[in-house]
C-alpha positions in Angstrom: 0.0 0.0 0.0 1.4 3.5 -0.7 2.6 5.8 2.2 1.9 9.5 3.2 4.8 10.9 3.7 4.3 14.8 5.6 6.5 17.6 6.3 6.7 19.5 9.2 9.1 22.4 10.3 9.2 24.6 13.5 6.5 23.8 16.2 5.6 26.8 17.8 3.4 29.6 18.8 6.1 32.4 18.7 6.1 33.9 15.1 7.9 37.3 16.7 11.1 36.6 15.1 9.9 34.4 12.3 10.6 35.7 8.9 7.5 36.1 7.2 8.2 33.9 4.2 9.0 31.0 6.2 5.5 32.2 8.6 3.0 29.4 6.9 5.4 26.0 7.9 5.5 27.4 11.4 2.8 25.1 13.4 1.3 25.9 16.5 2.0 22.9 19.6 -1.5 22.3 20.0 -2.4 21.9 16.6 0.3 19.4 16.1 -0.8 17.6 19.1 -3.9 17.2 18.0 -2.6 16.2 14.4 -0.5 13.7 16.5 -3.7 12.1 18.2 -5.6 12.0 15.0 -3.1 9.3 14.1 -3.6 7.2 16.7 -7.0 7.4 15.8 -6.6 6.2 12.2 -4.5 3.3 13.0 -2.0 4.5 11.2 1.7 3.7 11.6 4.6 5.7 12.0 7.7 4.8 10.0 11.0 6.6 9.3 12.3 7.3 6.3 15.1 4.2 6.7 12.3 1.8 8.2 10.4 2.5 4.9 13.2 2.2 2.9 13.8 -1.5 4.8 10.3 -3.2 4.0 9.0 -4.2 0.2 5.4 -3.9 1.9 3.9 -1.6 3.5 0.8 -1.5 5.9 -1.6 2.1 5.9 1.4 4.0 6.9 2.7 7.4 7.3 6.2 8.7 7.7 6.7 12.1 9.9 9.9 14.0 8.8 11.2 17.4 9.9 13.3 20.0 7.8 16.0 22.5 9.0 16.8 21.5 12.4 14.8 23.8 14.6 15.0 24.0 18.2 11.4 23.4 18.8 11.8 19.6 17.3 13.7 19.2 20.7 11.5 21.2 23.0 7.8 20.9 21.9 7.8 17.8 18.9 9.8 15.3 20.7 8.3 15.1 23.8 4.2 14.8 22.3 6.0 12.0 19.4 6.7 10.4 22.4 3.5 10.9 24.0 1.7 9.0 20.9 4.5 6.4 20.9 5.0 8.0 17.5 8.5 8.0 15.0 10.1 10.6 13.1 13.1 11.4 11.0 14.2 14.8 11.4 16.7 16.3 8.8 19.5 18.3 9.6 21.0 21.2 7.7 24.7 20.2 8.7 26.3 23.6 8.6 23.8 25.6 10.8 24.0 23.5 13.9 23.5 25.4 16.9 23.4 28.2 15.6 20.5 30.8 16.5 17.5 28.9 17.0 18.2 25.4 15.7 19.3 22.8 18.0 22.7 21.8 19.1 24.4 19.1 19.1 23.3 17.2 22.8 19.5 17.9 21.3 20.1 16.7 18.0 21.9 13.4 19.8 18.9 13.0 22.2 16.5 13.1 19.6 18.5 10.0 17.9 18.6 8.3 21.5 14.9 8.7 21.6 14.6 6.3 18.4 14.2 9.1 15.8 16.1 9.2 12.7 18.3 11.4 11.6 19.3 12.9 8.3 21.0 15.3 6.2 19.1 18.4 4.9 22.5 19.5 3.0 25.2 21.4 4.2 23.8 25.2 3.8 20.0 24.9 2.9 21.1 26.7 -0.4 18.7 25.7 -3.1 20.1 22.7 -5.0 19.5 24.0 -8.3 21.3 27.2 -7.5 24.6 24.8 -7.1 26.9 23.6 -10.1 27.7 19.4 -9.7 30.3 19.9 -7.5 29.0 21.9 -4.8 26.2 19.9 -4.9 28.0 16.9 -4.5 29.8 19.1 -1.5 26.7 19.7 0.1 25.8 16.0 -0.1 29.0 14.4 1.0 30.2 16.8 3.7 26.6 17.5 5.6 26.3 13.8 5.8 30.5 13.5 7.1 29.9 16.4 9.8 26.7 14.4 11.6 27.8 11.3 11.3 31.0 12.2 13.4 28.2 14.5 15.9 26.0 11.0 16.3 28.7 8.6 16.3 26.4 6.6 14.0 25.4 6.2 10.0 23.1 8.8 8.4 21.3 7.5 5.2 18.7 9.1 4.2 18.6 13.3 2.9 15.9 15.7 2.2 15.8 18.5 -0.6 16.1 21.8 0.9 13.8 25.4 -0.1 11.1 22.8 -2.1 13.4 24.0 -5.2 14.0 20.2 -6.2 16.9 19.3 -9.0 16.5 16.3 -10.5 20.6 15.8 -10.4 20.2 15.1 -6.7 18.5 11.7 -7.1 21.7 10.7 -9.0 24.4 12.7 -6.7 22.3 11.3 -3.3 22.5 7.8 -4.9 26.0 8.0 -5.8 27.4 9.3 -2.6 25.9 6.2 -0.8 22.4 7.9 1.2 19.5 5.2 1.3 16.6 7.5 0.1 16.2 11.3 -0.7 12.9 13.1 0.4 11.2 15.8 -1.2 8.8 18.5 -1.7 6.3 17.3 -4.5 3.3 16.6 -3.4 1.9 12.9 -3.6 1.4 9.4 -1.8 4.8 7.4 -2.5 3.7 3.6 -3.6 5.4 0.6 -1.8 7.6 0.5 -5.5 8.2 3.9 -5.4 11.7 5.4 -6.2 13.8 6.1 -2.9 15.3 9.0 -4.6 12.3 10.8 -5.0 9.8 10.5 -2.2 7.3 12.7 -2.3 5.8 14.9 0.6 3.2 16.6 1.8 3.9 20.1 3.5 1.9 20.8 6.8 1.4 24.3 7.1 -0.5 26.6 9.6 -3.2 26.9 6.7 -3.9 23.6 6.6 -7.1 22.6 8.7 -8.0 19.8 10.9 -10.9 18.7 8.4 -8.5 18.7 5.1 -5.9 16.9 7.8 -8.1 14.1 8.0 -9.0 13.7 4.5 -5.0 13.5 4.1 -4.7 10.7 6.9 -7.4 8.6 4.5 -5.5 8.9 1.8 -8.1 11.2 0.0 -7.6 11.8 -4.0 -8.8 14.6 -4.3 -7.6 16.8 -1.7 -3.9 15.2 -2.9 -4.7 16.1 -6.4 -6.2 20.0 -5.1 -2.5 20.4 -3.2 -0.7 19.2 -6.3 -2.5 21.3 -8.4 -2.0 24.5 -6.0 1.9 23.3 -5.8 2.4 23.0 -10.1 1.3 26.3 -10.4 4.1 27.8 -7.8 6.2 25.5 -9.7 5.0 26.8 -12.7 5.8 30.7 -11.3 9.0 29.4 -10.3 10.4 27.9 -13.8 9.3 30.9 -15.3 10.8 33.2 -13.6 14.3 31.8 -12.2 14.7 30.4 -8.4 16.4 33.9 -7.7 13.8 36.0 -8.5 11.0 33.6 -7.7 12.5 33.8 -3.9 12.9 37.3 -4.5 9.3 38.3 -5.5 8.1 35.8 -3.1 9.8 37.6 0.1 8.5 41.0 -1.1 4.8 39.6 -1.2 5.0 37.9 2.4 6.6 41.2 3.6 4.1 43.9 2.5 0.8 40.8 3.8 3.2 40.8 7.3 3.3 44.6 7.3 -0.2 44.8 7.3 
């Protein structure tokens, strides 16, 4: 059977120093709490990206993952994932560690301790198609060196950062040795599904309860309404250039935050 994978990012109420582009993959605790209970309710089990990579066959499952490495993965996710009795991956950009508000490394090693996953979510978070083949290869090779010497222990699987996905990272990620490469398109991933190209499903602080659930059942059509939405940002992107795209995109969320 085909798994949902989902993407979360920060958990938290505090959107004070938040950028406002990065505003809409900030979740509130309680929401994600109750996202957490609702799949308990649905019988629905929670894999890592390795476990799903380790199993032909899959039951109705999902697979939680985290980008960027924030602090609140520590503080406010881990301890309600444990509450449920529920599994993660989180991926770590490599070069940002401790730094500001993302965690540091006796956080990022508790998380593993607690039976997460972790992974690589590059080196920089720079977007991969900005990068010529050999500092992508960098970014691969060197994020993945710097937190496997932090854990004492082998990280295989990486995510795509900024939703900007290059196609030459399937190939680079496979190369290099990592198990599976996560990223942003939105879409259920079949039980024969490519490890280099797992889709995702962002959860973002517009996303209600209601449209939640109709995720959890593995709905069509709200998959197919989300896909749609995403291919025409995708669409705005390729048109434009990643540079300007980010660009025009920061000036928007700015002028709705100054509001």
């Amino acid at each position: 059977m085909p798994t949902l994978f989902l993407m979360y990012h920060d958990i938290s109420d505090d959107l004070g120093l938040v950028e406002p582009a990065h505003q809409p993959y900030v979740l509130a605790p309680n929401v994600f709490r109750r996202q957490a209970g609702s799949l308990a309710r649905f019988n629905l089990k929670a894999l890592t990206v390795s476990e799903w990579c380790s199993s032909p066959n899959h039951t109705r499952a999902v697979a939680l993952t985290f980008d960027d490495g924030h602090v609140s993965n520590y503080e406010t996710a881990l301890p309600i994932l444990s509450e449920y009795g529920l599994k993660a991956t989180f991926f770590i950009t490599a070069g940002s560690i401790g730094i500001g508000d993302t965690m540091n490394w006796p956080q990022i090693r508790a998380l593993y301790t607690a039976g997460m996953e972790i992974g690589s979510h590059t080196l920089t978070h720079r977007p991969p198609s900005t990068l010529d083949d050999k500092d992508l290869r960098y970014e691969l090779c060197e994020s993945r060196r710097i937190l496997e010497d932090g854990l004492g222990a082998p990280v295989k699987s990486i995510s795509s950062p900024t939703g900007f996905f290059d196609k030459r990272m399937c190939q680079v990620a496979r190369e290099v040795g990592y198990s599976a490469l996560c990223i942003g398109r939105v879409g259920l991933v079949p039980d024969a599904g490519d490890p280099y190209a797992l889709n995702r499903v962002a959860v973002k602080r517009a996303l209600t309860h209601e449209r939640f659930k109709k995720l959890l059942s593995f709905d069509p059509l709200t998959l197919l309404a989300m896909r749609s939405q995403q291919q025409l940002r995708d669409l705005a992107r390729d048109t434009m250039g990643v540079k300007r795209y980010l660009k025009i995109r920061r000036v928007i969320f700015d002028a709705i935050s100054a509001r």
